[in-house]
Phi, psi and omega in degrees: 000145192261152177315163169277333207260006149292318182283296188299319156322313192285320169240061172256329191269340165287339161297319196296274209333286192306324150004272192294333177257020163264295135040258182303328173315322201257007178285170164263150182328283170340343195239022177108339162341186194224344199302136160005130155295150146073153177330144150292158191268105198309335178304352157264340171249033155296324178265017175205141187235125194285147214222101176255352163188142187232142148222136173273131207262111190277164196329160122104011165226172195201148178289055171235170168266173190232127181048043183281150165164099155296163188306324168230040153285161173237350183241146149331303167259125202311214153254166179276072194155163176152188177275325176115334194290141195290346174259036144315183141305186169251129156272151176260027177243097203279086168060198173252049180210017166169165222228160178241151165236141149244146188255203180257132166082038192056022148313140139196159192224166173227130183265152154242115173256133197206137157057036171082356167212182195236138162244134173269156187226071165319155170219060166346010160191138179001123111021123107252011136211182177188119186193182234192130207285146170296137164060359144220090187307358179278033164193122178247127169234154195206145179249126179223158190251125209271318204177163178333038198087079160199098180236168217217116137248146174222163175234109208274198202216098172242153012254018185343290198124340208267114176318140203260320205175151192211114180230143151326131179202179173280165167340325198224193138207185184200163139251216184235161170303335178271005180108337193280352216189139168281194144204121167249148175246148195233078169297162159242132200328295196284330177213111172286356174266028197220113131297131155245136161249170207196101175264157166215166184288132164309303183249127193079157175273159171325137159286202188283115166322141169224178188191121210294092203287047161022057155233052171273131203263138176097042180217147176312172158299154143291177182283163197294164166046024191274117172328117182235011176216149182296317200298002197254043167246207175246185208258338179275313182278018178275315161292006184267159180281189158085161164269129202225167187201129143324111196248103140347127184220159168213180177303329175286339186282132162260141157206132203257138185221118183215033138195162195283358165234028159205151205217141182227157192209171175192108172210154179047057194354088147207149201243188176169137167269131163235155178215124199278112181230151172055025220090321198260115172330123150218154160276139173276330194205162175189143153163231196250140169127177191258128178271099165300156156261125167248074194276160032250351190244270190308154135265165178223170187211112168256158202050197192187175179288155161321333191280315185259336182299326188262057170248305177340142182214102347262119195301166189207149168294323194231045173332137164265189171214205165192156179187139159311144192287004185206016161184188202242117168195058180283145204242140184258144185259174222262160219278319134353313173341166140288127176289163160310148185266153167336143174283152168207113185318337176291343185323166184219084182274168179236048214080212183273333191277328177216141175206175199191152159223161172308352165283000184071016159266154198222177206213141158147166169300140165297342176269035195200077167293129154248134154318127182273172174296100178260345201290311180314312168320289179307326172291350170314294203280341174298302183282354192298314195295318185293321185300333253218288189285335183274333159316299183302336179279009194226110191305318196288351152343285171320307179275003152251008181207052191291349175249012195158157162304139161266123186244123173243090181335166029349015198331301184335290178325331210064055177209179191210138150269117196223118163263131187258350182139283188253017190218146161216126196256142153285119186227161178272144104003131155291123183293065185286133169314325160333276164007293208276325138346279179292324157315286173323300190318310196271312177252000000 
């Protein structure tokens, strides 16, 4: 028989050992560690998540806008996710650096987390949009709707706080893609089929209003009996600042502002190029067929006039086109082609050839695999239970969040916005060749 106190050496020294080599399991190679060569498989580090900010939300407020819906948003609400790219919609999750609330009693805030704490930005009145210049986060512009179809946009300087300019506007606002510029919309009150927009400067104050009189030669007419001088406006547009310009408008319009001197509109499929000359709206271009955002370099176009189809070498009914985001040199794309995928502002093109949205749908050659999108499950399945417990403590949970946490992606950023209910936390993203992708893809 072996003594006990042999049986006890042996095994105090296989605890040690196994110690040691978790120890080492858990250093990275480089320090001596034992770990695995090459990515970990994310489905093993999915189900915790680094937690980079929280904030916590007291009754009666929440990360929505109050009436947000640009003119050629089509839903209220944006989707919970995107890319972060300036022609999305607007969200109320601003990148990975700050958040919009709306409150109770016309309350609203926009938190910004900077430098490792959140700084606030109050409002005395309602959210209706809120977003953060491309490529410069130091300028926030927010829309509040001050009393019943009266709304205030400003554009503020963060994180100072300090307002740049502030004008009477429409429901909404933007910038241009490049950062440089605003855009605001105006309906009008008496005919909803006429918008008026109106851009300013990013930098400086608005200059002297101006306004675009649709007389450019070798370009159709305005429509008939269509207002061409500001004083021929309603009293709020006579007062928007800016270089402002009138729009034949439907339920159908798009508009794209994707440098600060140049705007593409689309409506009742007839398209038109503006280009800011002199202070002022003029057209570069105009005419027939339905206009698409092809980003990141382009625009498209399907159809065309009586004119150029019976031009066509080899006809075609419904011709596409391409053209650069800052002039007219459209080029036709060969007839053969893979159609196009439906428009959506989240698409993420890659040239002409590929394309993907944060929802995994994708457009493109078979040869140029992304690994598909899992993380969003997983912050599901992470958060559901805190979801689950802040429902019971809270009725209105249930009624901003009835199926789940709302998880809103950054992939690019590596970050995730995710509301549980009585929280709402920003966590890191797990580092994946997708990630890296999209990173590469995007910028």
């Amino acid at each position: 028989m072996i003594p006990q106190k042999y049986l006890i050496a042996t095994l105090f020294i296989a605890a040690m050992l196994l110690l040691v080599a978790i120890g080492l399991g858990l250093r990275p190679s480089g320090a001596g560690g034992v770990g695995v060569s090459g990515p970990v498989a994310v489905d093993m580090v999915m189900d915790s998540f680094e937690t980079l900010a929280e904030w916590p939300l007291e009754d009666g407020w929440s990360p929505r806008f109050i009436g947000a819906q640009d003119p050629d948003q089509r839903e209220p609400w944006p989707p919970e996710g995107g890319f972060g790219t300036p022609w999305e919609p607007a969200s109320p999750y601003l990148g990975d650096q700050a958040l919009a609330l709306n409150g109770p009693q016309g309350a609203s805030m926009v938190a910004l987390w900077r430098g490792l704490e959140w700084r606030r930005y109050r409002f005395d009145a309602p959210l209706c949009s809120a977003r953060l210049a491309p490529g410069r986060p130091n300028r926030l512009l927010v829309t509040l709707m001050l009393e019943s179809r009266r709304f205030e946009t400003r554009l503020l300087e963060v994180p100072e706080g300090r307002v740049l300019w502030s004008v009477q506007s429409g429901p909404w606002s933007r910038f241009s893609w490049d950062g440089r510029a605003v855009l605001v919309g105006l309906a009008d009150p008496a005919r909803p089929e006429r918008l008026l927009l109106s851009s300013l400067p990013v930098d400086g104050e608005p200059g002297e209003a101006t306004f675009a009189r649709w007389g450019e030669e070798g370009l159709p007419p305005s429509p008939r009996g269509w207002p061409t001088v500001p004083e021929s406006l309603w009293d709020d547009g006579r007062d928007l600042r800016g270089a402002k310009l009138l729009l034949p408008w439907a339920p159908d319009g798009l508009l794209w502002m994707p440098r600060h001197d140049w705007l593409w509109t689309c409506a009742n499929h007839l398209w038109t190029a503006w280009h800011l000359e002199g202070g002022a709206w003029v057209r570069a271009g105009a005419g027939e067929g339905q206009l698409f955002a092809h980003p990141p370099r382009d625009m498209a176009r399907i159809g065309a006039s009586l004119a150029e189809l019976r031009a066509l070498d080899p006809p075609d009914p419904a011709p596409r086109f391409l053209t650069a985001l800052d002039r007219l040199d459209w080029r036709r794309v060969i007839p053969d082609a893979p159609s196009w995928p439906a428009y959506d502002p989240a698409w993420a093109w890659r040239g002409e050839a590929e394309a993907l949205t944060a929802w995994d749908l994708r457009w493109g050659p078979a040869e140029a695999p992304l690994a598909p999108e899992r993380q969003r499950e997983a912050l599901m399945r992470a958060y559901r239970p805190e979801w689950k417990t802040s429902a019971r403590l809270r009725a209105s949970v249930a009624g901003w969040l009835p199926r789940g946490p709302e998880v809103s992606l950054r992939e690019p950023l590596g970050c995730a916005w995710v509301w549980v209910g009585n929280r709402v936390l920003l966590v890191r993203l797990g580092d994946t060749e997708r990630s890296r992708r999209l990173r590469s893809l995007l910028h």
